[in-house]
Structure formats: structure tokens, C-alpha cells
C-alpha angles and dihedrals in degrees: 000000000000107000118182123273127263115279118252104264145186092319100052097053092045087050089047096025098146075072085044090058115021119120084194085070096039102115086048117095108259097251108283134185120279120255128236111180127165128217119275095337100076114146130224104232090234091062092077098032129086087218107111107242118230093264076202081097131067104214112204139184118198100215082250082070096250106146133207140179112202123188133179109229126161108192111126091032116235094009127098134186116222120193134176119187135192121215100225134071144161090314084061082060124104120215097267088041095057108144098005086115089065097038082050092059089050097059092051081078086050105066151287139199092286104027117055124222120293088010110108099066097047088046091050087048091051091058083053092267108149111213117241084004087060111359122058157128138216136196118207139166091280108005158056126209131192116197127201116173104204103212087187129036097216114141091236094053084052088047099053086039093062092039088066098046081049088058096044099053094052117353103072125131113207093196115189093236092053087049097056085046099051088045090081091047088049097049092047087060090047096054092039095054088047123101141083095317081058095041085042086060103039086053095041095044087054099051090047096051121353119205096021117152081219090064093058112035099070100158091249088076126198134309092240099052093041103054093044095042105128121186090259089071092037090057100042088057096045095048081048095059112017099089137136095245089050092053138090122185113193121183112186104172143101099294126109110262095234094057089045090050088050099042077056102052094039086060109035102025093094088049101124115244119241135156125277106239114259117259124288127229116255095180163350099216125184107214089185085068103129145149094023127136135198134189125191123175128197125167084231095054126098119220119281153167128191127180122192144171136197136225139153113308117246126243101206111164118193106278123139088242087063098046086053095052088036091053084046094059098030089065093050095053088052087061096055085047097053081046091053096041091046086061088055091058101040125107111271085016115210093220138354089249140344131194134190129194155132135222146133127297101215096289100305102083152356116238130192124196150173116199131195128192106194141173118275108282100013099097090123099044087046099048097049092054106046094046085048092053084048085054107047091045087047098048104041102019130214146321124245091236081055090056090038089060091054102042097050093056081043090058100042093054086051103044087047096051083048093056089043115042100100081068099035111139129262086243087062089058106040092049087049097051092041089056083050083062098026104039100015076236098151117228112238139172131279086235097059099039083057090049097049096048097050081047085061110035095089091072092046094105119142083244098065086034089059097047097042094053090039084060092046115038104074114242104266091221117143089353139182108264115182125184134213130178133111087261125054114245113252111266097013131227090342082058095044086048099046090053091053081050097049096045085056097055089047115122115265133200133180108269116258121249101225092167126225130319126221132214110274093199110083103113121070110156127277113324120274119247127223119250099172124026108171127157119221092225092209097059098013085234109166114224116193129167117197121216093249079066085251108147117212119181115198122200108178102204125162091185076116118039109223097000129115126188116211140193137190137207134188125170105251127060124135101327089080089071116116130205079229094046108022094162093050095121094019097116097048083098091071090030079111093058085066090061120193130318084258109033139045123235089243085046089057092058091056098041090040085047104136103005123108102236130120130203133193137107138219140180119249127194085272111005145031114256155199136154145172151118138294136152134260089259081051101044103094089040088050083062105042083051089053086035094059091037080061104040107027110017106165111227097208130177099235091067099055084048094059091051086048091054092057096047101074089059094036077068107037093065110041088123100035089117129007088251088064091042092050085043094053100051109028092080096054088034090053101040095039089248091312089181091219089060092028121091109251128232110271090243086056088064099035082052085057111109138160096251093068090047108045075050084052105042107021100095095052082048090051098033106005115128107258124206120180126189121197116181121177142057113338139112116261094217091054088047109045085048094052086042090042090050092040116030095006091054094061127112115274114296135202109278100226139016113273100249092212089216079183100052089044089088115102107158125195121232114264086210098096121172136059127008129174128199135177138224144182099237146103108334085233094049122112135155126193124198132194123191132174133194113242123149144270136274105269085111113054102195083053090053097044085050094050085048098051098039091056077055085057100043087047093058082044092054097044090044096050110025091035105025107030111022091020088217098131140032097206129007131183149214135174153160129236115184110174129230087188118044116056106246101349123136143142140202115188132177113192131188135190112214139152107279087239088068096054100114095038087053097050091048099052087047087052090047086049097050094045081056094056103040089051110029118041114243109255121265093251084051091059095038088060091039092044102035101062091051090054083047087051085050096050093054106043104092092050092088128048086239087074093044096050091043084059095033089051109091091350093136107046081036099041090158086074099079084043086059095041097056089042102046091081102048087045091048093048085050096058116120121206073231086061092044100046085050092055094045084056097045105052102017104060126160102267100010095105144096091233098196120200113198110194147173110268091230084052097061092035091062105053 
């Protein structure tokens, strides 16, 4: 019995990490393992493994081998996920067929024997499906996946879902038009994924493993094959690989499992069996590789080393004997790693990060590598102390307060999932069942992965964690290093080898065993007493105000079982930026690298060691914020820690130091794509270089310290109105009295936010027109940007109306610039009306293109907006536009995302509950007359910032 092949793991994404860590790839399936399935005898992995599958899921075969894996699940309530994935990707292609997958997955939007051309999608938007939000596909090494978000869990919805996965699998036409009008789409993927992070994988990738059918098979594909690819190759490769044996439906929602398994079976019964294609090659890798170095510059790239072995990959099927030994070694690994980011936060840090890890490279080997991001320039400093932290781990093991870290934040995962798995996600469940497919990794309960951990936690000794991860990290002797940076590093690969060498020599000692630490902040002052308890009767939001001024909003919610959302608000934010002094509060984002007064921030993550709390702080337009989640046993200490960030943050240098080290690249790369370069100018461009809205110099940052902003912020730490928000499952009790001992205990604050009349202005350039721009990207690169002025919030049918009409202008756009001209891949529209800034507004459409289609795009965006502004959008327009916002309205409170967004602020905003209750009435109530009014009113001809962003050769030429 052939089962699929392990998935790619740690190893993998440390060795290629520019794919690890790319935004350009980001709609590509991280690599995964290819797929072998036979028709109709395909296993499930937990057929041959002794780990107790989650009965939760009801596994299934069609005699024509499809297989499927159904579970009820009703969080959130009255929604579902559908998925179908095929089990071939790039790595299935031949040489003349590179990038048809993903091609393929294209054309499965662009009809099919029941469904005509251009029609899925507005069918799916018509059932309240937001594309690319809902509705969406992705091409990986070994797989295909098509997404469907159900917002409602009515049988028909589910019905017409799995129709279209039906036709999807077997139904589509190809036809040869369709083909020559998604070329241009394709093509524009293609160029907008392209840049360094690219050119960063395809050299690393060579270095690593020349020659290996991995390394040239990314699911983009090439330009050749791409621009010649007729339907006659699409479809052979589809025939090839859309079969029933290659094939796995899941279904996780609220719908009984039985109608679910009919529904199946009543869709995909009649598919024709055929056999799943055999397993393509993904070497060859030479595991003898050694003692070879690489250096790739790139102006982009920050500066890097890696240095890797190879050995024999590692056949480790799920058993419970190999999740012991892999929980052994896996916590071994996590001890190097809080080493190694101790030394990051350290003062006089070595490097900005460091990670060390093993894993498997498809099945073709086994790597091992440590990897260290480092200023520019530090390369030396970075790599000697991070080899000799390896070393010394290596060499003399662990501590037992080391293990008792980990195995604290071990337990309480595991203790959380198990209190709230009866409202655990869809998401939980889908990516569970999907690693089933994609890893053989069988899917069990909370319960038991708690039991057999606790089974196991008497053999966790560092003892057994030294020598587990000793058996398994290859020996980093004569290894592969390989540099990246935008300067070559002085004296080249002799110097890159000689400091591997160096931090090996370096003298070495046993750890020491310090114990543990214990939270220094549990004494706040006498509790605070209520002055004002009232309950909003709509939401059943509880407002209480405590004598000391601070606000706490309470929203009891089981919709997740032990878990509690929470919000903070301090008086203060953006707003206390000056044209004088733009960076004032700028720092307030590290403010948590500088710890507490009497803790680290290193020290925090041991003290804090298997507790749910989270602690951090940023400046919002007009507070202060944080937010996060915790349980109901976490819950005190959440607000001693917030309590102690108010009251005692520490200031420390190395913090400082930390947001120093990311500066220098922050700069070097502000033109790196046309995206950064838009990023970096639009503020100053549409502000007419308002300083507050405009990039600072670099010197203006590095000149940033502690010091000025302990002077800026330290009285609305100290004074500032606070307003906290907790939604979730807790006792109220329990809550108000940690709020009342921790927040509620402080000195007397202000009793409401300062509203800064005088820092509410933002104007908007009165220079409209053309702008141009240039960037350091691709030659063939090129963004434009329109943006208008409108107006801010303070009426809420203007701004629905905004909003909805940037949900029009989106499905123009796509229609015009993708379906009909095939100019762009994804183009965007939206609406920012402000609650802060008096008046101020925007409304922006953007658009990647080749830069040889500037002027052709500027023109159909033009055409499109004359429509608009002329002629009202048709009634099925603003029912695809409308319907997936009031989706996105019905379901909000169905998480405690959406409770927490109300609950937060809800007592010194009140109008916002007003707002809430009102939007979908107002929305319903919207006209194609209002719209087109709208459209005329604040887009008109010649009103804009029309923003070029060019290559820079492209400009130095003319």
C-alpha cells in the first residue's frame, strides 16, 4: 500500500528560507511533499499507525477512489469551509508543461459544461462569497487546493458549493479563447511575484541542490511555457490529474454529517475512476554536499548567514514511538532557539536573530541549519556567537530550568486546546484534516495529546532531550555557508569559512541552572471600587467605570470556550505628534524590548513560561494600545502584566538597541519594489510634506531613545484616561475583581481621552494630477495609484456608501483590467473615511501592470470611471458587491474578534453601537442612483493624486 510522502518541514524552511519568508510568494503554497495514490485502493495514514485518530471526523472512499473527511462543527455557528484538493502540483509537470498546474487552476474560474465563462465567481458573489476573501485557489509543489467559505449553512448554499467543486474536478472546458484571455492574468502573476526575494530562492536553491527537479518546478512556471500553453496542454494535464483517486473532498461546518456524506456521494459518485498519476521525482540531492560556500548580493537583501548540512532523510511514519522521540528532540531544538533569542535581546546584541533546526528536505534528504540575520556589516560578530551557542548546547546539554520552561508553555497549549476544544474553529479542523492528506500526520483529540504528554513527561530529562536532538541535527562539520546581504562580506568565502571556524574554537562551559523567576508585579494598591455599573440592553455589553476614572466593558461569551479577548486603551496615540516633533511616539512600538523595571524582556518570557498573557504596546491615532487574548486561570496575572507595562516599563538600552539594528535595512530598501517606493512617498505627496504623515529622515529615527520618550509619554502613562474591554468566557465576578486589584487600584486618572481639537487637522494636497515615482525592482514592473479627497465619518450613510462603492469600483476594475484587457492579476479599491482627522477621507483604486502598459492602463481606468460616474451600476453588480459585506455583518459577532472590535472603546465612543445596529439597514437601502451619485460627487476626472510608479532606468533613459 503506497501512502504519501512526509511533508517538507523545519529544515526545509530554515535551508530556503527567502521562500520561508517572501511576501512575493505568498499566495503560493509553502513547498509540500509530492503525492502517489492508487485507484480505488488509497489509505487513510491512520490505518497503519497505533495513534488514535480524533473520532470527531467521518473518513469516506466513492468506489471511484475519491476520498473525503466530513466534520460537524459549529464554530462559527451557521458557516461551513469546503476544500478539494488535488494531489498534484508543479513537481507533476514535465519540462514543456512548467506552470500549466497553476494555469490549470486558473481556468477552473473560467467555465465549465454547466457553468459559462466569467460566471462562478459572480455566482459565488451573488450567495455573499467574496472572491479572494471566500473564494479562492492555490498551486503548490504537490497540490492543488480549491476554498469556498460558506457565510450561511443552508443546504442549497452547500449544494451549489459542491456543484462547483464537481465541476471543477472534471467538467472544465478549456476552451482555447479562455486560454489566450487568462494568458495576460497569468503573466501578470507571474511579473508581480517577480523580484530579489525570487532571485534570493532560485540561487539558493542552486547552491543547496543543483540540478534538483524541486528547484525548477515553482508553480509560476516559466515565461516560455507560459506564453506558448495551448488547451490542448491544459487539458492533458488536467485529464492526467483530475482524477477521483487523486482527489480529497473535506467539509468542517455546521451541517449534519449525514447530509453532508449524501450530498458527496450525490455530486461526485458518477465521476469516472481513473488512476492518480505516479510520483514525480523532487532531486536528486547530494547529501555528501560539504565545505561549499555561496554569496549572493542583492541591494534588497538584509544581511544574512546560513549554514547547513546534509544527511539521509528520515522515514518516520506516525507512530506514538516517533512523536515521543519527536517531542524529545523538538524540545531540545526550542532550547537552542530561547539561547539563541536571549542573545538577541541582549544588550550589544551579536545578531538581530538567529534559528536552528532539522527537518526533512521532500524525501530526498535530511538538512540541518543554523541561520543568522544580522546588521549590515556584522556578519562576523553574529556568526561567532551564534555557532558558539550551537556548540556549547551541543556539547554540555541543557538545564532542568531550560526543560521546565518548555515544558510549562508545552502543557499549557496543551491544557487550553483541551478547555476549548468543543469551540475550537473550522480552521482547527480543516488544517487538521488537510496535514492528515498532506503530512500522513493523523488528527487526534485535545484530550489525548494532553495524556500522552503527561504519559511522557517523566522522560523528559535534559538528559534524554540532549541526546535525542544529538541523534538527530546533523554535525555541522565542513558545511554549506551561504551569505546574503547587498555588500559582500570583507575577505570573501575564506573569511565566511574562517568565522565558522572561530566560533567553533571558542571556549565553551555547562550552562548554569539559575531556577525559575517569579513575577515581581502583585501588588498594585488597595482595590479599586465601582462607582457606575450599567448594562447596554441591545448587546448586553457591561459598562462599568471604577472611582480611580478607570472604564471596563464586559462582554460574557462562551462562543469560545476558555478564552478571553482583551483591549487596552491609554489617552495618548498619534495624535500627540507634532509638525515640530513628528517622531514623538514613535517609539512607543519597542517600548516592549525595554521590558519592566524589574524584568527583562528575556526575563518576561521565562517568568511569564506557561502562562497565556501577552504583553506589548502601540500607538494608535489617539491611544495607546494592546490587545490580545488570555484564559480565565491567566486572567489576574494578564492584568498585573498590563498593570506593570503601565506603571514600570524599563526602558532598557537594549531595547533601543534592537529597534537601531532594523533601521539601516528599513532604509536601504524603501525602493526595493514599487509597493515600498509607493509606501515611502504617498504620505509626504499627499499631505504636501505634512511632517506628521511624511517619512523622516533616517537620522531622525536613529536619533530616537528612551529617554525622549519616557519624557513624551510618561504622564499619559501615569494620568491618561484607560479604558479596557474583555470579551469571552470568564466569570464577572472573577474579572471586575482582577481589573478592580490591578487597573482599578491605580492612582486617579483622567476621566476621559483628551480629544487634541488642535492635532484633528490632515489636509490633502491641492496639487492633483500626475505624479512619478521610481523603484528598484523588476524592469517590467510598474504601480499606479489613484487617490481622491472625500470626507470623514462623521456621516455614516456617506461612509457605507464610500465603502460600497470602493466594492463596486473593485469588481470594475477586475472585470475590465483581469477579464476583459488581462493587464492586471489583482487590482484594489477602497474607502478610508477618518474618525480622527476633521474632513479628511480618501478613496484609492491601485493597479500593478507592466510598465509597457502605463498609458493603456490609465486610459481603461479613466473609460471605467466615466462610466460610473455617468451611467448607475446595474442591480446584479450591487447585489455582489452588497451581499458579502452583510455576510461579513451577520457573522461578526460569531467570534470573539467581532465582540471585542464593538466592546473596545464602546463606552468613551458610545456612537459606535448606534452605528453598528444602523450600517445594515443603510447598506440594504443603497440605490445604483446613490452610488452613481457618489461616484459623481467624490470621483471626479482630474480630482485625483494619480500616482506612476516606475522603474528608475526607465525614467533615466527618456
Amino acid at each position: 500500500m503506497i501512502l504519501k510522502s512526509r511533508n517538507v518541514t523545519a529544515g526545509l524552511l530554515l535551508a530556503l528560507s527567502p521562500i520561508a519568508l517572501t511576501t512575493a510568494l505568498a499566495a503560493q503554497d509553502a513547498p509540500v511533499a509530492e503525492t502517489t495514490a492508487e485507484a480505488p485502493a488509497a489509505a487513510w495514514a491512520f490505518e497503519q499507525s497505533d495513534v488514535p485518530v480524533d473520532p470527531g471526523y467521518t473518513f469516506g472512499q466513492l468506489d471511484n477512489g475519491m476520498r473525503y473527511i466530513i466534520r460537524r462543527n459549529a464554530t462559527p455557528e451557521g458557516t461551513a469551509l469546503v476544500r478539494m484538493r488535488i494531489d498534484s502540483g508543479s513537481l507533476e509537470e514535465s519540462d514543456s508543461e512548467r506552470g500549466l498546474s497553476h494555469y490549470l487552476e486558473h481556468m477552473a474560474f473560467n467555465g465549465s459544461a454547466a457553468i459559462p465563462e466569467g460566471e462562478m465567481i459572480k455566482l459565488l458573489e451573488r450567495e455573499g462569497l467574496a472572491f479572494g476573501a471566500d473564494t479562492n485557489a492555490s498551486t503548490g509543489f504537490d497540490s492543488i487546493t480549491y476554498m469556498l467559505n460558506l457565510p450561511r449553512n443552508e443546504p442549497a448554499l452547500l449544494d451549489t458549493a459542491l456543484m462547483l467543486m464537481r465541476e471543477t474536478a472534471s467538467e472544465l472546458t478549456i476552451a482555447q479563447d479562455a486560454v489566450e484571455r487568462e494568458r495576460g492574468v497569468i503573466l501578470a502573476e507571474r511579473r508581480d511575484r517577480a523580484g530579489f526575494q525570487q532571485r534570493n530562492y532560485d540561487d539558493n536553491a542552486a547552491f543547496l541542490a543543483p540540478g534538483a527537479r524541486y528547484a525548477e518546478r515553482l508553480p509560476i512556471g516559466t515565461i516560455e511555457v507560459l506564453e506558448g500553453a495551448s488547451a490542448a496542454q491544459i487539458r492533458a494535464l488536467y485529464e492526467r490529474t483530475y482524477t477521483p483517486a487523486n482527489t480529497v473532498l473535506v467539509v468542517v461546518g455546521d451541517y449534519p454529517v449525514e447530509a453532508v456524506e449524501a450530498a458527496i456521494r450525490a455530486r461526485f459518485a458518477g465521476w469516472t475512476p481513473a488512476p492518480a498519476p505516479t510520483e514525480p521525482e523532487t532531486g536528486p540531492i547530494d547529501i555528501t554536499r560539504k565545505g561549499l560556500t555561496d554569496i549572493h548580493l542583492d541591494p534588497a537583501l538584509s544581511e544574512s548567514v546560513t549554514i547547513s548540512r546534509f544527511a539521509p532523510w528520515q522515514d518516520l511514519p506516525d507512530t506514538i514511538a516517533n512523536r515521543r522521540e519527536g517531542r524529545l528532540r523538538g524540545i531540545g531544538y526550542a532550547i537552542i532557539n530561547r539561547r539563541l533569542a536571549r542573545l538577541a535581546r541582549g544588550g550589544d546584541a551579536p545578531f538581530r536573530g538567529a534559528r536552528y533546526g532539522s527537518g526533512n528536505l521532500f524525501e530526498d534528504a535530511r538538512i540541518t541549519s543554523l541561520s543568522v540575520s544580522s546588521a549590515d556589516g556584522e556578519w562576523n560578530k553574529g556568526v561567532l556567537a551564534a555557532v558558539r551557542e550551537v556548540n556549547q548546547a551541543l556539547t554540555h546539554g541543557f538545564t532542568q530550568a531550560e526543560v521546565d520552561e518548555q515544558l510549562a508553555n508545552i502543557r499549557t497549549a496543551l491544557e487550553n486546546a483541551v478547555k476549548g476544544a468543543e469551540t475550537r474553529g473550522h480552521n482547527v479542523f480543516v488544517g487538521a484534516a488537510i496535514n492528515l492528506v498532506d503530512d500522513e500526520r493523523v488528527p487526534t483529540t485535545p484530550d489525548w495529546q494532553l495524556a500522552e504528554f503527561e504519559q511522557l513527561a517523566s522522560e523528559l530529562t535534559p538528559a534524554a532531550i540532549w541526546q535525542a536532538l544529538l541523534a538527530d541535527a546533523a554535525p555541522l562539520e565542513e558545511p554549506l555557508i551561504r551569505f546574503t546581504g547587498r555588500t559582500a562580506p570583507e575577505g570573501g568565502e575564506a573569511a565566511l569559512r574562517e568565522a565558522f571556524a572561530l566560533g567553533m574554537a571558542l571556549p565553551i562551559a555547562p550552562p548554569e541552572d539559575n531556577g525559575p523567576l517569579a513575577f515581581a508585579y502583585d501588588d498594585f494598591g488597595t482595590p479599586g471600587t465601582i462607582v457606575s455599573d450599567t448594562t447596554e440592553p441591545r448587546l448586553g455589553l457591561r459598562m462599568i467605570r471604577f472611582a480611580n476614572g478607570v472604564r471596563l466593558t464586559l462582554k460574557p461569551t462562551t462562543i469560545r470556550e476558555d478564552r478571553i479577548a482583551f483591549t487596552l486603551a491609554v489617552d495618548g496615540g498619534d495624535l500627540m505628534n507634532t509638525p515640530d516633533d513628528p517622531l514623538r511616539v514613535a517609539l512607543t512600538d519597542s517600548l516592549a524590548l525595554g521590558g519592566l523595571g524589574r524584568h527583562s524582556q528575556d526575563d518576561l518570557s521565562s517568568v511569564l513560561a506557561g502562562r497565556s498573557v501577552g504583553f506589548g504596546l502601540s500607538s494608535a491615532t489617539d491611544a495607546f494600545a494592546t490587545s490580545g487574548n488570555t484564559t480565565k486561570r491567566d486572567l489576574a496575572l494578564q492584568m498585573q502584566v498590563l498593570a506593570a507595562l503601565i506603571t514600570d516599563p524599563g526602558y532598557r538600552p537594549e531595547g533601543e538597541e534592537r529597534f537601531r539594528k532594523g533601521i539601516d535595512n528599513y532604509f536601504e530598501t524603501l525602493d526595493s519594489t514599487p509597493g515600498r517606493a509607493l509606501g515611502t512617498a504617498i504620505g509626504g505627496i499627499l499631505s504636501d510634506d505634512d511632517p506628521r504623515f511624511t517619512l523622516q529622515p533616517k537620522e531622525a529615527f536613529l536619533a530616537l531613545d528612551y529617554a525622549g520618550l519616557r519624557a513624551a509619554i510618561g504622564d499619559r502613562l501615569a494620568n491618561g484616561a484607560i479604558e479596557l474591554a474583555l470579551a469571552g468566557d470568564f466569570d464577572e465576578t472573577e474579572a471586575i475583581a482582577a481589573v478592580a486589584a490591578t487597573l482599578g487600584a491605580l492612582p486617579m486618572r483622567e476621566a476621559e481621552f483628551v480629544p487634541r481639537e488642535e492635532a484633528r487637522t490632515r489636509s490633502f494636497t491641492a496639487q492633483r494630477g500626475q505624479y512619478t515615482l521610481t523603484h528598484k525592482g523588476e524592469a517590467d514592473q510598474a504601480l499606479l495609484q489613484w487617490v481622491w479627497p472625500t470626507t470623514d465619518d462623521s456621516d455614516l450613510g456617506e461612509t457605507l456608501r464610500l465603502g460600497l462603492l470602493a466594492r463596486v469600483v473593485r469588481l470594475a476594475l477586475t472585470e475590465k483590467l483581469r477579464e476583459e484587457l488581462g493587464q492586471a492579476y489583482s487590482p484594489s479599491a477602497g474607502a478610508s473615511n477618518s474618525r480622527h482627522y476633521r474632513d479628511y477621507g480618501t478613496f484609492s483604486l491601485a493597479v500593478s501592470v507592466d510598465v509597457a502598459q502605463v498609458e493603456a492602463t490609465r486610459q481603461a481606468v479613466e473609460e471605467m470611471l466615466a462610466e460610473l460616474r455617468d451611467t448607475p451600476p446595474s442591480a446584479d453588480v450591487i447585489e455582489r458587491a452588497r451581499r458579502p459585506l452583510l455576510e461579513e455583518y451577520d457573522n461578526a459577532l460569531k467570534d470573539l474578534g467581532g465582540w471585542i472590535n464593538l466592546a473596545g472603546r464602546a463606552q468613551s465612543n458610545p456612537e459606535r453601537l448606534d452605528r453598528w445596529f444602523a450600517a445594515p439597514d443603510l447598506i440594504r437601502a443603497m440605490t445604483p442612483e446613490d452610488l452613481q451619485a457618489a461616484a459623481a460627487r467624490w470621483l471626479e476626472q482630474g480630482a485625483a493624486v494619480e500616482i506612476a510608479v516606475v522603474p528608475a532606468e526607465t525614467v533615466a533613459t527618456e
